[in-house]
N, CA, C and O atoms as CSV, one atom per row, in Angstrom:
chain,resi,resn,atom,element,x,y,z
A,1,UNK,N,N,-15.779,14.976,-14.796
A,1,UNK,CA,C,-15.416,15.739,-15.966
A,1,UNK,C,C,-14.455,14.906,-16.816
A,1,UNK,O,O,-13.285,14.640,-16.540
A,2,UNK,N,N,-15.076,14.580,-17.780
A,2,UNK,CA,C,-14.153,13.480,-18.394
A,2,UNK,C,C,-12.404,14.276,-19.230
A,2,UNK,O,O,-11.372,13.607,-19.285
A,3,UNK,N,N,-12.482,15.459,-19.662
A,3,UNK,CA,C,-11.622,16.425,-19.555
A,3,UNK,C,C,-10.603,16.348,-18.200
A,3,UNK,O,O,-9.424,16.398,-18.550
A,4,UNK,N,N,-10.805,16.229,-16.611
A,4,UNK,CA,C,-10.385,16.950,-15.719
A,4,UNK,C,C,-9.041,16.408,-15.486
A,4,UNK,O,O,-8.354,15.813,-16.316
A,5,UNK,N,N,-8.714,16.700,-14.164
A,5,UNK,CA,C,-7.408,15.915,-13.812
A,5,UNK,C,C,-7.319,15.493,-12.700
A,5,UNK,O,O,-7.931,16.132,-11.845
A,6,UNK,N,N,-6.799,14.678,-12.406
A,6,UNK,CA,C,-6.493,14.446,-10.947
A,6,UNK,C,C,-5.465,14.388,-10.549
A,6,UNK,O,O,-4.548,14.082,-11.310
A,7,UNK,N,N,-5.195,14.704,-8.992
A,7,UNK,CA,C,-3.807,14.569,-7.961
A,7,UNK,C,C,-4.062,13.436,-7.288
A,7,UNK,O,O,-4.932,13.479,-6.418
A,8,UNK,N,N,-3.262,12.021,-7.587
A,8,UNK,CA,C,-2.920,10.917,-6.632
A,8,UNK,C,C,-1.683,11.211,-5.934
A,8,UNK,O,O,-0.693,11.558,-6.579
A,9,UNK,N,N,-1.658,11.117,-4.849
A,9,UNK,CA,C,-0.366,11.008,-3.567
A,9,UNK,C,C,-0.004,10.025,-3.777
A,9,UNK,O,O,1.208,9.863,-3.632
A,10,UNK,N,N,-0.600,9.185,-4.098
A,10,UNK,CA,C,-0.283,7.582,-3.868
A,10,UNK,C,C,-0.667,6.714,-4.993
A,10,UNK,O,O,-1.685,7.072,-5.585
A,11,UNK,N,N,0.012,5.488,-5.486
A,11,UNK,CA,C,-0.246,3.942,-5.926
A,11,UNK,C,C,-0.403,3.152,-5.025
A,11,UNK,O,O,0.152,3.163,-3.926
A,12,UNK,N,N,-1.376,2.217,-5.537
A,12,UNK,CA,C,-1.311,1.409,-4.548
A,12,UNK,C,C,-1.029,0.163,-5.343
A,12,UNK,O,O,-1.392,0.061,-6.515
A,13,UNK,N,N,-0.587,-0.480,-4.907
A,13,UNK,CA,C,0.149,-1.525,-4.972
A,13,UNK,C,C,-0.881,-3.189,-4.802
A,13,UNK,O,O,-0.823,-3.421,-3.594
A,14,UNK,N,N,-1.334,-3.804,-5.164
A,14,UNK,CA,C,-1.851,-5.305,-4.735
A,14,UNK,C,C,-1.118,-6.553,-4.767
A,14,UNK,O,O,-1.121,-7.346,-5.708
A,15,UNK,N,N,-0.583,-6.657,-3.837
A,15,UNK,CA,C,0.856,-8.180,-4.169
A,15,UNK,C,C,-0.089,-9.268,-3.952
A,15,UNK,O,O,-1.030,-9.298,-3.159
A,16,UNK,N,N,0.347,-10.254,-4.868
A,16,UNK,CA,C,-0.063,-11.746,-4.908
A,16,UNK,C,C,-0.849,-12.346,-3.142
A,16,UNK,O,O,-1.900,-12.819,-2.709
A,17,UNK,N,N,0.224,-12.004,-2.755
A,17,UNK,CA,C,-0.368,-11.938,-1.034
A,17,UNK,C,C,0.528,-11.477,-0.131
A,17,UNK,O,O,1.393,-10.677,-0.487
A,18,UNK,N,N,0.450,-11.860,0.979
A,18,UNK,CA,C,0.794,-10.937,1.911
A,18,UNK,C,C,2.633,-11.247,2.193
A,18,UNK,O,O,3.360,-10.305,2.511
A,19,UNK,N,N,3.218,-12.757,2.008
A,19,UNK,CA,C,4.820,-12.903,1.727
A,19,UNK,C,C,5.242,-12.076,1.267
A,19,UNK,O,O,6.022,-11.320,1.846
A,20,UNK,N,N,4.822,-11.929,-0.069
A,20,UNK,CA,C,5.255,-11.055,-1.178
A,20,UNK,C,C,5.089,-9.747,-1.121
A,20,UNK,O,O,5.721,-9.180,-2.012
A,21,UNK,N,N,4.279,-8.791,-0.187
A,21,UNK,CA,C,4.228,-7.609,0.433
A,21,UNK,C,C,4.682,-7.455,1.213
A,21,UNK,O,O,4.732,-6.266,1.528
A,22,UNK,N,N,5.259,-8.286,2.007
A,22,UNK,CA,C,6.219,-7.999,3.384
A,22,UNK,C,C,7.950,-8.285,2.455
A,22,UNK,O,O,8.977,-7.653,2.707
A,23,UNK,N,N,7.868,-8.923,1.846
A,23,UNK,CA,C,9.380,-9.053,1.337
A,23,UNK,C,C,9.488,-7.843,0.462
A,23,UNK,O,O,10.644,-7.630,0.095
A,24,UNK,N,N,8.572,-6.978,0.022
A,24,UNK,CA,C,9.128,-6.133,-0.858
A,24,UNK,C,C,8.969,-4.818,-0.090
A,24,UNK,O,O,9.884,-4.021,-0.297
A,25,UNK,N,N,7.951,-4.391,0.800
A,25,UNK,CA,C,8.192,-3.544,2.280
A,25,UNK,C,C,9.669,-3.644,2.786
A,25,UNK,O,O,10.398,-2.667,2.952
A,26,UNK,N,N,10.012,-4.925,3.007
A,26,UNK,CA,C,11.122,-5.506,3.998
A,26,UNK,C,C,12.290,-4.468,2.921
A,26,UNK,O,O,12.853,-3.533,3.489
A,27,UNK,N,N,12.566,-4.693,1.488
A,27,UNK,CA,C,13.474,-4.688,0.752
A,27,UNK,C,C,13.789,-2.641,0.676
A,27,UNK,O,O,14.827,-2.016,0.457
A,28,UNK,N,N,12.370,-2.160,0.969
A,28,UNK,CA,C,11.955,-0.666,0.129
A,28,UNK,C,C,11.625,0.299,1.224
A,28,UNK,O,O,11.401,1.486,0.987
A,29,UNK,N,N,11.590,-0.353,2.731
A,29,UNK,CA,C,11.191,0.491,4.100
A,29,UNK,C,C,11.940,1.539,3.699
A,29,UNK,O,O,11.688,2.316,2.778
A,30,UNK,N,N,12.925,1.531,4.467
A,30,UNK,CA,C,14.025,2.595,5.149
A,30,UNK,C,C,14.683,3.076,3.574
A,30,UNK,O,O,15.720,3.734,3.490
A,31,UNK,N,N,13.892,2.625,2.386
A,31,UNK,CA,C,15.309,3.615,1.344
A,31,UNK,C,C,14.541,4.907,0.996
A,31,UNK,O,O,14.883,5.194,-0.151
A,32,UNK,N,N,13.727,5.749,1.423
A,32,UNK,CA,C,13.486,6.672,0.858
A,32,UNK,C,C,12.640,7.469,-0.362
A,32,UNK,O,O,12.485,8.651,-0.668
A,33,UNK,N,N,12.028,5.752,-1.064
A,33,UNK,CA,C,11.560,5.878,-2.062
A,33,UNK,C,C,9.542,5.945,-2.008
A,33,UNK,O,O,8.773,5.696,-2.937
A,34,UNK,N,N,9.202,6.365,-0.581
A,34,UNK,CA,C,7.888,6.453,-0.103
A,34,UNK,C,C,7.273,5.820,-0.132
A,34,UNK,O,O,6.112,6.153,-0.370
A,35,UNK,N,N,7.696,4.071,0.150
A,35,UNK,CA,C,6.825,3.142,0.209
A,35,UNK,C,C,5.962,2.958,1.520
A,35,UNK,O,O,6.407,3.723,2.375
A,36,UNK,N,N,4.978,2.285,1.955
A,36,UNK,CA,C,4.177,2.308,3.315
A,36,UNK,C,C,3.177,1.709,3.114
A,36,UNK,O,O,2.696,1.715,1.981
A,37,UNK,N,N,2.620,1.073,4.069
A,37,UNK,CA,C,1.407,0.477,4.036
A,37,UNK,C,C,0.172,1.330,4.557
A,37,UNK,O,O,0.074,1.552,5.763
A,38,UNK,N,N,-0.783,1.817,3.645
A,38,UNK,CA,C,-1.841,2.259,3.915
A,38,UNK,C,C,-2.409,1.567,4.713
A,38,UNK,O,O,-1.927,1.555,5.845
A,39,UNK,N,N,-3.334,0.936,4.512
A,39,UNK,CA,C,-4.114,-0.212,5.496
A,39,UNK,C,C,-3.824,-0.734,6.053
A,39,UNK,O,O,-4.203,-1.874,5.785
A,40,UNK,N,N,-2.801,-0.654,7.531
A,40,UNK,CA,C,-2.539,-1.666,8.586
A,40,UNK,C,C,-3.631,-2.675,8.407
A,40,UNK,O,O,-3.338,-3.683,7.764
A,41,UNK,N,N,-4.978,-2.543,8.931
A,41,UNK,CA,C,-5.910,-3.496,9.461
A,41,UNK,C,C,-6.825,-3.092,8.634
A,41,UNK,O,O,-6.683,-2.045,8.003
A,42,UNK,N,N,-8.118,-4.023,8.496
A,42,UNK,CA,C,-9.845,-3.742,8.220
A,42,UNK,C,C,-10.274,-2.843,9.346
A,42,UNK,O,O,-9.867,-2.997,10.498
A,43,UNK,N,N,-10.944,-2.085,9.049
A,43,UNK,CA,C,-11.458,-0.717,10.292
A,43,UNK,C,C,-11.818,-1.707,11.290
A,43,UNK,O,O,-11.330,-1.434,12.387
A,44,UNK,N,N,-12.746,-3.122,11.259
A,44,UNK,CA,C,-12.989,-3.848,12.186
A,44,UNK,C,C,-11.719,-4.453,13.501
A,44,UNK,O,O,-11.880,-4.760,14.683
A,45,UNK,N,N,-10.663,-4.432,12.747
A,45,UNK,CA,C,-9.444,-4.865,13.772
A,45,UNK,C,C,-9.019,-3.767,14.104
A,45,UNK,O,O,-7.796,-3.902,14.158
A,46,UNK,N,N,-9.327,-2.586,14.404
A,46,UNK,CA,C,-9.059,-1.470,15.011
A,46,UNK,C,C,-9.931,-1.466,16.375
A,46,UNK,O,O,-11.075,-1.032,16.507
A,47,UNK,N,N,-9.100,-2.058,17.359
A,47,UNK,CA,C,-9.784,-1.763,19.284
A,47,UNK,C,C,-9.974,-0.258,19.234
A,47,UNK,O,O,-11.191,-0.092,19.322
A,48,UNK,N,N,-9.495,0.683,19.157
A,48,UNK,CA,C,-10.140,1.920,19.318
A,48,UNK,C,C,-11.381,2.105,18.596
A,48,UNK,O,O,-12.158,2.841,19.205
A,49,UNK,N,N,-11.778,1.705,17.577
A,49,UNK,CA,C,-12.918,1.247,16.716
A,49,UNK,C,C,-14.043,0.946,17.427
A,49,UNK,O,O,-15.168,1.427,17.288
A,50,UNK,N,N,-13.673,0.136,18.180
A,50,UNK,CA,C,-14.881,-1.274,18.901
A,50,UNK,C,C,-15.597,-0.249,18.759
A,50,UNK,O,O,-15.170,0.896,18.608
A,51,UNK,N,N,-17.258,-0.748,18.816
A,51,UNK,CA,C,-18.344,0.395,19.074
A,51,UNK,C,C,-18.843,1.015,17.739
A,51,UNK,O,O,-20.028,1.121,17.423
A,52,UNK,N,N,-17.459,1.525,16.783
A,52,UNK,CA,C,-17.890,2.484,16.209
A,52,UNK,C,C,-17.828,1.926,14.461
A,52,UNK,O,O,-18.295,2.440,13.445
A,53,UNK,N,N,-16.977,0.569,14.695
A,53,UNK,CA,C,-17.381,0.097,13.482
A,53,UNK,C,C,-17.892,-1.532,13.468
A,53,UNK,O,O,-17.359,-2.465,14.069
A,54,UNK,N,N,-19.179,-1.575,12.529
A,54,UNK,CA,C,-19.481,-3.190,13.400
A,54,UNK,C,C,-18.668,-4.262,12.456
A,54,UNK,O,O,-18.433,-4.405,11.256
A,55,UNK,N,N,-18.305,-5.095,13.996
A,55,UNK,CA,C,-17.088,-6.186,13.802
A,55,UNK,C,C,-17.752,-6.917,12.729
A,55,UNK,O,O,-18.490,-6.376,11.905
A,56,UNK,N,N,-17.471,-8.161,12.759
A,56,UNK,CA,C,-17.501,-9.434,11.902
A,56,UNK,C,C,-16.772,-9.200,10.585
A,56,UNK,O,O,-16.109,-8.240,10.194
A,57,UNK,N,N,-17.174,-10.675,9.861
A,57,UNK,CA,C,-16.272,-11.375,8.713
A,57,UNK,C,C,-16.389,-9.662,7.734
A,57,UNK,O,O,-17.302,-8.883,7.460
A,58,UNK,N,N,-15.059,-9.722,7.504
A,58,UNK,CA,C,-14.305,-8.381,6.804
A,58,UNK,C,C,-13.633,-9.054,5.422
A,58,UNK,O,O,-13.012,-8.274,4.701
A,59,UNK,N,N,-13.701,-10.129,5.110
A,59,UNK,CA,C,-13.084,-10.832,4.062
A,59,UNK,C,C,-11.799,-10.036,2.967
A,59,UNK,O,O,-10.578,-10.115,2.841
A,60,UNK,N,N,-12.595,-9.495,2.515
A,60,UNK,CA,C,-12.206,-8.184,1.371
A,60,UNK,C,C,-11.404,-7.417,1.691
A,60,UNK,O,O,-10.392,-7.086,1.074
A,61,UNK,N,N,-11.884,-6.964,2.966
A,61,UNK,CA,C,-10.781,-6.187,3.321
A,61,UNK,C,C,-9.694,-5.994,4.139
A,61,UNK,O,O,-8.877,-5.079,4.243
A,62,UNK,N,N,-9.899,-7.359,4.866
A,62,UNK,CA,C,-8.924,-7.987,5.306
A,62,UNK,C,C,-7.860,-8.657,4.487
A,62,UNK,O,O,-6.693,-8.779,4.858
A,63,UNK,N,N,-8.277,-9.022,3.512
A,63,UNK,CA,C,-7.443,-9.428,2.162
A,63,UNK,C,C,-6.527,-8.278,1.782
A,63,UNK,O,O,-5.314,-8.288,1.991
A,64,UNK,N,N,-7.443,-6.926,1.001
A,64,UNK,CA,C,-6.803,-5.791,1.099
A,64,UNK,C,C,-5.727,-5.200,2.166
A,64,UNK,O,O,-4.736,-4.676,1.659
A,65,UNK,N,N,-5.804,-5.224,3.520
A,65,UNK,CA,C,-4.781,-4.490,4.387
A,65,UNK,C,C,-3.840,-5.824,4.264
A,65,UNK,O,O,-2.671,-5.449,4.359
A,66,UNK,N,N,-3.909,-7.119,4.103
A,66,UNK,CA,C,-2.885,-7.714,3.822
A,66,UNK,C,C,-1.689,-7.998,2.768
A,66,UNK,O,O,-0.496,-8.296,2.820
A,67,UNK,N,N,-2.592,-7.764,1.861
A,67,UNK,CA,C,-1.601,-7.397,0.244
A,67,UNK,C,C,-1.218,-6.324,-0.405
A,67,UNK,O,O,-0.478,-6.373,-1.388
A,68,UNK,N,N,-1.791,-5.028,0.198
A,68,UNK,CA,C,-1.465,-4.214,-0.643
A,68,UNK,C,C,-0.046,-3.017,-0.419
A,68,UNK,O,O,0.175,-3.243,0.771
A,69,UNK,N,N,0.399,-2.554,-0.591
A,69,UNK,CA,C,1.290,-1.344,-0.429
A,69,UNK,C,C,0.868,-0.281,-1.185
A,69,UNK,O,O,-0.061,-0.359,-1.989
A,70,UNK,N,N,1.685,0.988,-0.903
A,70,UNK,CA,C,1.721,2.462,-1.034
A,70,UNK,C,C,2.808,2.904,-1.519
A,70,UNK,O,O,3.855,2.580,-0.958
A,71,UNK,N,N,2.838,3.688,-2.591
A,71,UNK,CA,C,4.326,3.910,-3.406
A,71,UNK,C,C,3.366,5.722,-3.507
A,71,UNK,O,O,2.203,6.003,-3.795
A,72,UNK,N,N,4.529,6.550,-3.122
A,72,UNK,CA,C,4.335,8.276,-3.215
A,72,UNK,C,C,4.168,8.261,-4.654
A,72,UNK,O,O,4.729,7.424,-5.362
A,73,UNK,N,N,3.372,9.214,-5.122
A,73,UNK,CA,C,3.938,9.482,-6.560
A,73,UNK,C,C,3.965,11.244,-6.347
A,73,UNK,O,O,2.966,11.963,-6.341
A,74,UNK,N,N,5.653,11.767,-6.148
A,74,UNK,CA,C,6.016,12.531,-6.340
A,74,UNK,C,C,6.887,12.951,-7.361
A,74,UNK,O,O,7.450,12.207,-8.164
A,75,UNK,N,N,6.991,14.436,-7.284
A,75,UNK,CA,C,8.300,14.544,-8.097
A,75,UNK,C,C,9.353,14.488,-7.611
A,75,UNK,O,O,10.215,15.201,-8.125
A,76,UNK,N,N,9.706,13.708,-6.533
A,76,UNK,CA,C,10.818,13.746,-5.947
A,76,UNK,C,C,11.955,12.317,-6.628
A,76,UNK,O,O,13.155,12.250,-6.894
A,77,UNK,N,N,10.480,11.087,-6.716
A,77,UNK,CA,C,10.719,10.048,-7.399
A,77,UNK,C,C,11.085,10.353,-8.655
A,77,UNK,O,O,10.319,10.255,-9.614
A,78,UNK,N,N,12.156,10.701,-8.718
A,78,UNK,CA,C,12.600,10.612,-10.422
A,78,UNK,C,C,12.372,9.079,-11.261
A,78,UNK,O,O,11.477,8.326,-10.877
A,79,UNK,N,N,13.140,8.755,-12.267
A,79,UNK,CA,C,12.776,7.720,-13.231
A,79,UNK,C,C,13.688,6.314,-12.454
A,79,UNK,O,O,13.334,5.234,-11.980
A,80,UNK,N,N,15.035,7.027,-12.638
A,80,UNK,CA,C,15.525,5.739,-11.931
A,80,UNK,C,C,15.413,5.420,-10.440
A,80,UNK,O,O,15.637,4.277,-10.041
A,81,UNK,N,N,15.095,6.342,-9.667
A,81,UNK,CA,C,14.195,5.964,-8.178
A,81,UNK,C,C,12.922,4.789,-8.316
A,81,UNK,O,O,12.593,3.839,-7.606
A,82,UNK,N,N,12.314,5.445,-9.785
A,82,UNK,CA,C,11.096,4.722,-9.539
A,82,UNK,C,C,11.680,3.216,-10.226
A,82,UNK,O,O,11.372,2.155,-9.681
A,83,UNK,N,N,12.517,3.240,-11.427
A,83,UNK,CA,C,13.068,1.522,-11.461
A,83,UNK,C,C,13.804,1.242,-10.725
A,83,UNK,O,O,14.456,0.305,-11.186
A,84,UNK,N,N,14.157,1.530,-9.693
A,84,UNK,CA,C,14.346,0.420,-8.492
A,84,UNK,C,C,13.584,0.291,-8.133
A,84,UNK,O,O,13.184,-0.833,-8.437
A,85,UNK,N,N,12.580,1.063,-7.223
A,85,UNK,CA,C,11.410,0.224,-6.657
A,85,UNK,C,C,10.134,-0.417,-7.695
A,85,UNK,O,O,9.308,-1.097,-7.086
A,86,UNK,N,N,10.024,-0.341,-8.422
A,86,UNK,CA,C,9.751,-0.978,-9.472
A,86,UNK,C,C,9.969,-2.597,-9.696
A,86,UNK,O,O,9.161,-3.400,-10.163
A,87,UNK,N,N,11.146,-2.800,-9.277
A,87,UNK,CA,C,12.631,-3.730,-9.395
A,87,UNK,C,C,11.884,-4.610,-8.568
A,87,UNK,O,O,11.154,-5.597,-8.660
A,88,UNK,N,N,12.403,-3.789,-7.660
A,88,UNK,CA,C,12.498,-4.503,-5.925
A,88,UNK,C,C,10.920,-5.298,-5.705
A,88,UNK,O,O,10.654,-6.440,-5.330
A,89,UNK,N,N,9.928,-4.007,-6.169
A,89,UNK,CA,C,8.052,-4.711,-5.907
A,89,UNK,C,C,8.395,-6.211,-7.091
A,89,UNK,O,O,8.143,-7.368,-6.754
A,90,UNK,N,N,8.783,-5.966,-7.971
A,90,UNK,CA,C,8.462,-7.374,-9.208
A,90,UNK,C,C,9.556,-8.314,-8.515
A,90,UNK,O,O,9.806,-9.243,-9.283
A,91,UNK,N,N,10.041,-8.368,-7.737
A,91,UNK,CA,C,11.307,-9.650,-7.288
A,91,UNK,C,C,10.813,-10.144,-6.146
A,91,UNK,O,O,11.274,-11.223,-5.775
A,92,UNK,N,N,9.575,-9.363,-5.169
A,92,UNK,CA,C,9.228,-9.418,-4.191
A,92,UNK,C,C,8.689,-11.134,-4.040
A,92,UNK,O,O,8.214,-11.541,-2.979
């Protein structure tokens, strides 16, 4: 519905690579501002998986669970919540 609306929980985030997603995780964990990594792994590097998803070269999305992060988009994040982490992802 080109009219409609949608509810995202989440941004996601794509850092340059994976340094630069762990230094800005590292910086934004523990403050409160709902950062997290969606994609630990490619469904393929999941051992409880074995069986149920078939292994091999995952390229893409192994790329993906390595660079990307998760930022809430609530209303809890007010404006200057969100320029700090804002801050913190661009210094990463």
């Amino acid at each position: 519905d080109p009219g409609g609306e949608g509810v995202w929980p989440f941004f996601m985030v794509l850092m340059p690579d994976r340094d630069r997603r762990d230094r800005a995780l590292g910086a934004l964990w523990r403050s409160g501002l709902g950062v997290s990594k969606l994609f630990v792994r490619a469904l393929p590097d999941y051992p409880y998986l074995a069986g149920a998803v078939e292994g091999g070269p995952c390229p893409a999305a192994r790329d993906l669970a390595d660079r990307m992060l998760t930022v809430t988009n609530t209303h809890w994040l007010d404006d200057a919540a969100f320029a700090r982490l804002a801050g913190e992802i661009c210094h990463a």
